[in-house]
N, C-alpha and C positions, 0 to 999 in steps of 0.2 A: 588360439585366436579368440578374440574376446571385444564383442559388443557393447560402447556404450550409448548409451539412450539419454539423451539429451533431454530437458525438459524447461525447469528454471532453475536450470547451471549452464547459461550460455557464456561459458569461458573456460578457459585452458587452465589457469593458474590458482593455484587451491581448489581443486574441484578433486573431493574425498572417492567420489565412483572410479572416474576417470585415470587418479593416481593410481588409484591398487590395481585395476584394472591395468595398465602400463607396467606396473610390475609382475601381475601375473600372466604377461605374452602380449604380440602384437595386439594394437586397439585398432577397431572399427571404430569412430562417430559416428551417428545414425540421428536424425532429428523425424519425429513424424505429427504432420500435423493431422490433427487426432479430431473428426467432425462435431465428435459429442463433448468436445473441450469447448471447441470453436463458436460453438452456440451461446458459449456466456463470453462472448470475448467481446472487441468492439473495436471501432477502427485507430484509437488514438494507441491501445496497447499492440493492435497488430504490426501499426506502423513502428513502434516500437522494436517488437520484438524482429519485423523483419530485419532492420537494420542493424540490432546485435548481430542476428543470425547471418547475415551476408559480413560483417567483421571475422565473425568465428570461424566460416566456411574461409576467408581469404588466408586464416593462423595456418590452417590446414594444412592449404595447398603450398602454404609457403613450403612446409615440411616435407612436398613427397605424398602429403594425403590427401582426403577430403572429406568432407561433412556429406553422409547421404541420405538423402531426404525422399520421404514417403508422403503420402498424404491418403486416412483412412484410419480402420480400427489399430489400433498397436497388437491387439491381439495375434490380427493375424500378419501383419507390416515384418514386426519383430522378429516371428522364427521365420517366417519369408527371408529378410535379410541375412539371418544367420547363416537358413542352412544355402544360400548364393555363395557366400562366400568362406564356408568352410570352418564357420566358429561354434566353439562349444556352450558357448554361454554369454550370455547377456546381465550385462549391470546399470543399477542408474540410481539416483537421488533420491528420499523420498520426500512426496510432500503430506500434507497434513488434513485437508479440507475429506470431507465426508466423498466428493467425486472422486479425487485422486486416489484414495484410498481402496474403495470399489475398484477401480481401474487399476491398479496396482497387482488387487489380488487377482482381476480375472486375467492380467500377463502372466502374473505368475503361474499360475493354471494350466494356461497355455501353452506357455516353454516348457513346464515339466512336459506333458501330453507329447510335445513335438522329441520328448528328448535330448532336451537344453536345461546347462544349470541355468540357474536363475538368482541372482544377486543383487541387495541394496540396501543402500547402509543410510547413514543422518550427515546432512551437509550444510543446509540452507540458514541451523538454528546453532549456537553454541553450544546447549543441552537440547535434547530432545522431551519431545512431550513422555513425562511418565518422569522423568530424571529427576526431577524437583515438586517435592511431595511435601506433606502434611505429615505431622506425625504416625497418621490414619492409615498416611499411602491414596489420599483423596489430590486432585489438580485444586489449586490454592484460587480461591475466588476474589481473594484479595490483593491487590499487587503490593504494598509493602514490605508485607511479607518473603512474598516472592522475591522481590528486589534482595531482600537480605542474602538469602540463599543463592541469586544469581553472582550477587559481587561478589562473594566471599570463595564462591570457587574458582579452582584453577582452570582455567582456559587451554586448548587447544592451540598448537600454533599452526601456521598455514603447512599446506603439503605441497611438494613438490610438483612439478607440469610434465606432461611424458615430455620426452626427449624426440628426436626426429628417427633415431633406430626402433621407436615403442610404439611408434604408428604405420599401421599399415599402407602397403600402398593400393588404395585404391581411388573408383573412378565414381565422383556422384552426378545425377540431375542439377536443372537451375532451380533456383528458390519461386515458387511461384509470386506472383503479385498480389499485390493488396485484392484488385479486380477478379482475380482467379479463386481468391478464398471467400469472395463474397462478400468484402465489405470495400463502402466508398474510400473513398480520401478524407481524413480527418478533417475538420475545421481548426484546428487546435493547429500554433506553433508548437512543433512536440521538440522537445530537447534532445539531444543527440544521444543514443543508447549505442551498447558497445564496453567491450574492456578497455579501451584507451578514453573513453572522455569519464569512465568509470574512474578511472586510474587517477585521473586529471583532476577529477571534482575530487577525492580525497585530499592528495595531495596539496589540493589550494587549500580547502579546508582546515588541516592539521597546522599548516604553515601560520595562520592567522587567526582568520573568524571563530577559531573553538574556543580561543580565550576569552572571546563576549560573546558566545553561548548560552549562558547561563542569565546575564543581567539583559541582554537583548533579543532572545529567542522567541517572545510575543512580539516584537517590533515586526512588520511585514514589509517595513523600508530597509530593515537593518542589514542586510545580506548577510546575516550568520550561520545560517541553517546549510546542511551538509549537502543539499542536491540529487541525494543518495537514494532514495525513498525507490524510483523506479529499476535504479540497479540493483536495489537488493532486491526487488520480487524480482526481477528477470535475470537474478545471478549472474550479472557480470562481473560482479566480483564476489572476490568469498567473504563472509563474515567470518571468519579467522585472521583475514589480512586487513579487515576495515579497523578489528581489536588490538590487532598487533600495534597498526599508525595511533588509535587513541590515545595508548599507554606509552607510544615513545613518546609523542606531545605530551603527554602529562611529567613525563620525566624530564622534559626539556622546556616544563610551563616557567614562564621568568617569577612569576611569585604563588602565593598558597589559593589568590584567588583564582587564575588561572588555570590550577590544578583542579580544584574544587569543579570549575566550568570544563572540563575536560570530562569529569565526574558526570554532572550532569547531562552532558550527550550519552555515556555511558548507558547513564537509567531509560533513556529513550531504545537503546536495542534492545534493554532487558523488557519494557514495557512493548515492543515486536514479538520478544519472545513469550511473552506472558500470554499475550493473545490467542498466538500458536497453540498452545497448552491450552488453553481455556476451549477453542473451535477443535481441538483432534478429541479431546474430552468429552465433548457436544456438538458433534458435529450437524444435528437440528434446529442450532441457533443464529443460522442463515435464513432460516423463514420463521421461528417462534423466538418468544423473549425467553432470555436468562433466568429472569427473575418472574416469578409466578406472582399472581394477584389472585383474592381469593374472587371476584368478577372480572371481566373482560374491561379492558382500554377502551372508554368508546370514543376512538377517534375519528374527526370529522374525515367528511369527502367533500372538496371543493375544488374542482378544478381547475377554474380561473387560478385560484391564490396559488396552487403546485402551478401553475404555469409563470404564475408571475416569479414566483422562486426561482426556478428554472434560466429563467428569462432576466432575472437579475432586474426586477420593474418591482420591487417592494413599496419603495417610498421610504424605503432604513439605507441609507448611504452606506454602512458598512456590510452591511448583507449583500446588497446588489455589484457591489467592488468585489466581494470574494466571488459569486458565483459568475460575475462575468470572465475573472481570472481565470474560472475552471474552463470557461465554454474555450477561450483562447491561448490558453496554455495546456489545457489538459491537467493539469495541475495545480492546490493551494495551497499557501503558506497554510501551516499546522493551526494556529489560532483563527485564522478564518472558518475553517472545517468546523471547531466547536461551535464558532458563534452560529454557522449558516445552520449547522445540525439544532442546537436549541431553539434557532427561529422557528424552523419547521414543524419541530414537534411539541412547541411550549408555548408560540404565537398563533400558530398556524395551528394548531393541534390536528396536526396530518403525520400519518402512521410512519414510521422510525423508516419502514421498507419501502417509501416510495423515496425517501433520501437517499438510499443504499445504493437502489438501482439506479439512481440518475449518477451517483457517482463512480456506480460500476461503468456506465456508459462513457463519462464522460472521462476520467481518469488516466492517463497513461501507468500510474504507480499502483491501482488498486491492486490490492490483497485481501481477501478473502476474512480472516483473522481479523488483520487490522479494521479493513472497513466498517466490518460486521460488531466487532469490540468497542471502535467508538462513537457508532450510531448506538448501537443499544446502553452506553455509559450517558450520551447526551438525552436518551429517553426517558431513561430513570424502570429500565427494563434492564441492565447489565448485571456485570460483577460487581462494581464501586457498591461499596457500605453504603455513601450517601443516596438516601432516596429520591423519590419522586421532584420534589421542590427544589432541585438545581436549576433555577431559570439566570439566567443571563439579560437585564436590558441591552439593547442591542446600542441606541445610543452611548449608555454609557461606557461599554467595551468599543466603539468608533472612539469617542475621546480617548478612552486612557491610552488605547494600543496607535493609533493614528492620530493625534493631536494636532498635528497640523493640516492634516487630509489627504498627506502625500500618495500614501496608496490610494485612497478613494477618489481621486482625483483624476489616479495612472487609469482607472479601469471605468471610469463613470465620468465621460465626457461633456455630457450635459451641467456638470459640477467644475468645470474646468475651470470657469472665473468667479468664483463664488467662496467667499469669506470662510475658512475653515471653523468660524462662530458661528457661521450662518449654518454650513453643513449641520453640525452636530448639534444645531436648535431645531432644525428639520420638522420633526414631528410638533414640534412644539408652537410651530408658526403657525398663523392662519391662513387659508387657501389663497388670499389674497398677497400674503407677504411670500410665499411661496413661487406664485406665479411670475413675480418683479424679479425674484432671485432667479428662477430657472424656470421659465414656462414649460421646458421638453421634459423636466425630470418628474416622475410621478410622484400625487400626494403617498402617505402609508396606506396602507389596505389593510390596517389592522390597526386598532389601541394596543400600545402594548399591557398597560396599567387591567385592561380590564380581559386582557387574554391572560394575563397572569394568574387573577383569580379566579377564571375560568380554566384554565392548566390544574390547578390547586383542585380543585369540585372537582373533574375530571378522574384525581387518582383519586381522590379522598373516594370517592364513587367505588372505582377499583377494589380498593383495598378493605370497602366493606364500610366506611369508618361512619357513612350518612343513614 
């Protein structure tokens, strides 16, 4: 009899624990929701995760079984459940982030001590951290690189789901509520999580929009982007079965550009993975930067301006459209994320970590890895070779990426009748032409020209160079 431990692999189908575990004698599912997790959690991913968790508990019961749920340390949750129900050992998925890993080893610990094996293997990533190396045997700080050695090897294909004779029959608890675990009700429309609309957004995905992937992927109108972002940290589905769909679509792409765009989503899970490797490698670089300066960042404290970020009240139409998208979807198009990320830390020159946690908060998709990898790439503290001086004018990314202001428009109502020339002259207008145009919308709260080269002073500072 044999325990698995659920975590972020809420599904049945390709899940690497789960399978072997079904092959090696009946399975228990066991989910526990764990206080010292819950503490970095927030209400848009709980809402999230509850509503996988209650799909995966229904897979269950369809079969005769059930998902049985604890709520506490896993330490002791784990051989608790085991030795209830007569199993010798427990397995589960591992993840990567500096907590999990602690948590990891003090279960294991545990189980041996109670007299339970104790088992877990790699699911979540295609390679695992350590698998893709540097001639050194060093994690690759560069992703190009990376990238090379990601596509060139051979992939895993998905695993099989237990069968309904491979799961135990047993009897669990209800799932508690959002209210019971201590957070509110999200503000956020949160997307529907689960293996079926998992299933679904692939599927649509592969059928169409991955072929304008590649020329329309900064568009934020364009509906090309996979939708995937929150299934894959909350593993509803496997990243073995999202690689399988990529590559049949690319073999059934109608021409070379098609295939090519097929490609390029490709470099996007390898640049997931890259991350992963980068955060299990340095697992410190949730609160300090990547990249060392020989002085300290001295980045400003302003409250008000982090509020107005926040708050999506800049007075940059393209900034306040992405962050309003987060507060109401829980979620932003991938090129919003850079721009709002370099607003912050190149207009605003407010510290990489006060972006992090607002998007820890406000997120349904956050991950740890990724978060963390592309705040510190937008700081000019990461991996990326390129230094300090990647600034972005934020008008001119509203033009290129929104030109007509359709997105800035969807999310910044105050803009709704208002000339997509006039938007994107914004900063440029005087307070008076400003007022005529949109009285409710706010002026900027910042030059950008002259936060530029105050961002510039700022590292140049750092780095010694003054």
């Amino acid at each position: 009899m044999n325990v698995h431990w659920h975590r972020r692999d809420l599904r049945a189908a390709d899940n690497r624990s789960l399978s072997a575990a079904a092959k090696a004698g009946s399975v228990i599912p066991a989910f526990v929701f764990d206080p010292s997790v819950l503490e970095f959690a927030s209400p848009p991913r709980v809402a999230f995760m509850l509503e996988s968790l209650s799909e995966l508990r229904a897979w269950y019961r369809e079969r005769g079984s059930d998902l049985l749920v604890a709520i506490g340390n896993p330490r002791d949750e784990l051989p608790r459940i085991a030795r209830e129900h007569g199993a010798e050992r427990v397995s589960w998925n591992r993840d990567y982030s500096g907590l999990a890993s602690k948590r990891d080893e003090a279960v294991r610990e545990a189980l041996t001590d109670a007299g339970l094996e104790a088992a877990s293997v790699d699911d979540a990533l295609l390679f695992e951290p350590g698998s893709i190396t540097t001639q050194q045997g060093e994690t690759y700080a560069v992703y190009s690189y990376f990238w090379k050695k990601w596509r060139d090897r051979e992939k895993e294909s998905p695993v099989p789901e237990p069968n309904t004779e491979q799961l135990a029959s047993v009897s669990g608890d209800s799932l508690p509520s959002q209210d019971a675990l201590g957070f509110d009700e999200p503000e956020a429309d949160i997307s529907d999580g689960g293996m079926e609309a998992a299933r679904r957004r692939l599927e649509t995905f592969c059928a169409e929009p991955i072929y304008r992937y590649a020329d329309r992927r900064d568009d934020p109108t364009a509906d090309v982007t996979s939708g995937l972002s929150a299934h894959l940290k909350w593993g509803t589905i496997g990243i073995r079965t999202v690689y399988e769909a990529l590559e049949r679509a690319k073999s059934e792409a109608p021409d070379d550009a098609a295939a090519d765009s097929c490609e390029e989503f490709e470099s996007q899970l390898a640049w997931r993975e890259f991350y992963a490797h980068v955060l299990a490698a340095n697992p410190n670089t949730v609160t300090t930067n990547y990249r060392s300066y020989e002085n300290p960042i001295e980045w400003r404290t302003d409250a008000g301006a982090l509020q107005a970020w926040k708050d999506g009240k800049t007075g940059y139409p393209i900034v306040d459209a992405g962050m309003r998208q987060l507060r109401a979807e829980a979620f932003m198009h991938n090129r919003l994320r850079m721009i709002v990320a370099l607003f912050l830390t190149k207009d605003l020159l407010l510290d990489w970590r006060e972006g992090y946690a607002w998007f820890r908060e406000k997120l349904a998709d956050h991950d740890t890895a990724n978060d963390v990898g592309g705040w510190q790439w937008a700081a000019g503290t990461g991996t990326d070779a390129q230094p300090y001086f990647r600034i972005f004018n934020p008008m001119t990314q509203g033009e290129r990426h929104d030109p007509d202001a359709e997105y800035i428009r969807t999310y910044v109502p105050e803009l709704e009748d208002v000339p997509a020339e006039t938007i994107h002259d914004w900063v440029s207008l005087d307070p008076d032409e400003r007022a005529n145009a949109a009285s409710a919308y706010p002026d900027p709260i910042v030059d950008h020209a002259e936060r530029r080269e105050a961002a510039i002073d700022m590292f140049e500072a750092a780095r010694g160079d003054e």
